[in-house]
Each structure stands twice: as structure tokens, then as C-alpha cells.
C-alpha positions in Angstrom: 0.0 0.0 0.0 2.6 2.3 0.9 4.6 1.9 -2.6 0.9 2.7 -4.4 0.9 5.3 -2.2 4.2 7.1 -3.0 3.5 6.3 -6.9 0.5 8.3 -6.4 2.2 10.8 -4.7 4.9 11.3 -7.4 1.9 11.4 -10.2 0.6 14.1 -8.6 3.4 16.5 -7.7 4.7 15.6 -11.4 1.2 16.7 -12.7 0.8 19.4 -10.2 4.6 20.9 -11.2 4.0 20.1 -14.8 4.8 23.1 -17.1 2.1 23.6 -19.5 4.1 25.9 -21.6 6.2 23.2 -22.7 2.9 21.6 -24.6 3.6 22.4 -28.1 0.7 21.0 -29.8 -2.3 20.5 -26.8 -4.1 23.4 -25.9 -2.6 25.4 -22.7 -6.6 26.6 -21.6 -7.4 22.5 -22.1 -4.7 20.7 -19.7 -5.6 23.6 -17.1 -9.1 22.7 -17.3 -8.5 18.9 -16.7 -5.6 19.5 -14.1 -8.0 21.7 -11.9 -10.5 19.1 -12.2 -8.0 16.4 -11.2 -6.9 18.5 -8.1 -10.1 19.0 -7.2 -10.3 15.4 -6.3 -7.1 15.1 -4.7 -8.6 17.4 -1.5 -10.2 14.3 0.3 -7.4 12.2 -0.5 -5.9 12.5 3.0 -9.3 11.6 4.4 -9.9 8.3 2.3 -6.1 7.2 3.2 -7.2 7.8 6.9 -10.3 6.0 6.5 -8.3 3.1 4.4 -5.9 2.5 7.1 -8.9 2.1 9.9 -10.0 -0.1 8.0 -13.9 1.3 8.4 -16.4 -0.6 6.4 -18.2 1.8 3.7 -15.6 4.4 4.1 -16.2 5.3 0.3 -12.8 4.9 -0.3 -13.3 1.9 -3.3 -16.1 5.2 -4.7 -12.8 7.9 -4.4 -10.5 5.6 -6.3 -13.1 4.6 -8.8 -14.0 8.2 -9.6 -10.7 9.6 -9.9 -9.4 6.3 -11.9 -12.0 7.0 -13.7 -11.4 10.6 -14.5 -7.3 10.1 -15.2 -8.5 7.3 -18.1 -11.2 9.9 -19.5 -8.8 12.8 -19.8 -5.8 10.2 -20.8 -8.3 9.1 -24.3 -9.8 12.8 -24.8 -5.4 13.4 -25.0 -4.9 10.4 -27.3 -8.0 11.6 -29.1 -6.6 14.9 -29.5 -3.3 13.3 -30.3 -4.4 11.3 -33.4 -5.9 14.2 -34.7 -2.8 16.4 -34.8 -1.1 13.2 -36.4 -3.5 13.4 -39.1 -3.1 16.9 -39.8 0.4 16.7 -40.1 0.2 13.8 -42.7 -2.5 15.7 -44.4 0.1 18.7 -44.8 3.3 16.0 -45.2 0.9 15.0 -48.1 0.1 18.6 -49.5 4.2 19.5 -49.5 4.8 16.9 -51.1 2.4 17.6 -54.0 3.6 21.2 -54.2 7.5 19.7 -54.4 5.9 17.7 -57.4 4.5 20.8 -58.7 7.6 23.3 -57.9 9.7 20.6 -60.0 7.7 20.8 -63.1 7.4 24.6 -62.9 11.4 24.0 -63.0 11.1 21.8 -65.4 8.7 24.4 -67.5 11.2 27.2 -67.2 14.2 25.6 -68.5 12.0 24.6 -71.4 11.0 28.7 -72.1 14.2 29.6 -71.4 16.1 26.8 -74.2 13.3 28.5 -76.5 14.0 32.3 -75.6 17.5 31.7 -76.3 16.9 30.0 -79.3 14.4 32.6 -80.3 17.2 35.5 -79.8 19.5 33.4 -81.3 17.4 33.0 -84.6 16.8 36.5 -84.0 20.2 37.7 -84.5 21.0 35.7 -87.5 17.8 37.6 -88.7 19.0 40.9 -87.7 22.2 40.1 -89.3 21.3 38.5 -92.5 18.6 41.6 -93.3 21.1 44.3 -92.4 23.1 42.1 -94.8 20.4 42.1 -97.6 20.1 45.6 -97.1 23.5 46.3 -97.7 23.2 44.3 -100.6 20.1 46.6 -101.3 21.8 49.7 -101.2 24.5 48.6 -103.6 22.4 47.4 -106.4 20.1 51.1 -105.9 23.3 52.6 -106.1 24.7 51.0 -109.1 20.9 51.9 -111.1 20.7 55.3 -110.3 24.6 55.3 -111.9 22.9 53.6 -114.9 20.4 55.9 -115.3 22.5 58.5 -114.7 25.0 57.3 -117.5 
């Protein structure tokens, strides 16, 4: 009795000294609300020991432990609960970056493409620029040479 004792002892001042702050992902306002409920219970505790170690018949003792063993395992699956919803948001959002990395690689992917073809474009472009100024020069020279002609 007295090792159940000190284990309960040690879950309390644990839960009692635990610091909410350091809950990264369950609501600060939530594990307040279920630690002052839990506390609440714990005021009659040094009663029911009293009465457990006299031994009294109906001391409500088997009722104290019931309800508060009760209570830890209600607020222990309302945490899970809470838990395994977190876990599926994160793989929901695991699953969305991934499909944007998919995405992001194509639009990579895309670019390069637009950017072989704008080079190729200016490239073309040039040889363009470069074969009409050459026509043109060509152009000139033949003008020139008829209005010499007709001059003549």
C-alpha cells in the first residue's frame, strides 16, 4: 500500500509541477481545465487514506479511487483523441508539401524549357537581324549601281 501510495504521490506532484508551456501542440486553456478538475479530487485524499488505514467498512474509499481512476482514463483518451488528430493533420500537410515539391519541379522543369526557346528565339533573332542588315547592304548597292545607270 505504501509503494501505491508514493507512486500516487509522485503522479501528482509531477502533474501538479508540470509546465504547460512546454505543450507544443495540446491546448494550454485544455490541460488547465483537466488538471484543476483532477486536483479537485485530490482534497479528500488524506481523508480516504485515513479512513483506508482504519479499516472502516463503507468508508467510500473503493467510490474515491473509482472516480478519480475514472477521470485520469477519461482525460488520458480525450489526450490520445486529441493526439491522433494532430497526427492526421500533419500527414494531411506532409501529403500537401509533397504535392507542391511535385509541382515546384515541373514549374522548373517548365522554365528551363521557355528559357532553351527564348534563347533560341534570340538566337534565330540575331542571324535575322544580321542577314537583313546584310540584304540591305546588298540593297543599297544594287540602288546605287541603277541610279549610276540611269545616270550614264
Amino acid at each position: 500500500m505504501s509503494s501505491a501510495r508514493k507512486n500516487a504521490d509522485t503522479a501528482k506532484k509531477m502533474l501538479i509541477n508540470f509546465d504547460e508551456n512546454s505543450l507544443e501542440e495540446f491546448p494550454v486553456d485544455k490541460f488547465q481545465e483537466i488538471k484543476s478538475r483532477l486536483q479537485s479530487k485530490f482534497k479528500d485524499k488524506q481523508d480516504i487514506r485515513g479512513l483506508v488505514d482504519s479499516t472502516s467498512p463503507n468508508n467510500g474509499a473503493f467510490d474515491y479511487y473509482s472516480v478519480l481512476n475514472s477521470q485520469a482514463l477519461s482525460t488520458i483518451q480525450r489526450i490520445s483523441i486529441y493526439i491522433d488528430v494532430l497526427n492526421y493533420s500533419i500527414d494531411e500537410v506532409a501529403s500537401a508539401i509533397e504535392e507542391l515539391s511535385a509541382v515546384s519541379v515541373q514549374i522548373n522543369t517548365n522554365m528551363q524549357i521557355i528559357e532553351t526557346g527564348s534563347e533560341t528565339m534570340l538566337s534565330a533573332s540575331e542571324k535575322n537581324s544580321t542577314t537583313v542588315t546584310s540584304l540591305s547592304s546588298e540593297f543599297q548597292h544594287v540602288l546605287t549601281q541603277i541610279n549610276e545607270f540611269t545616270l550614264d
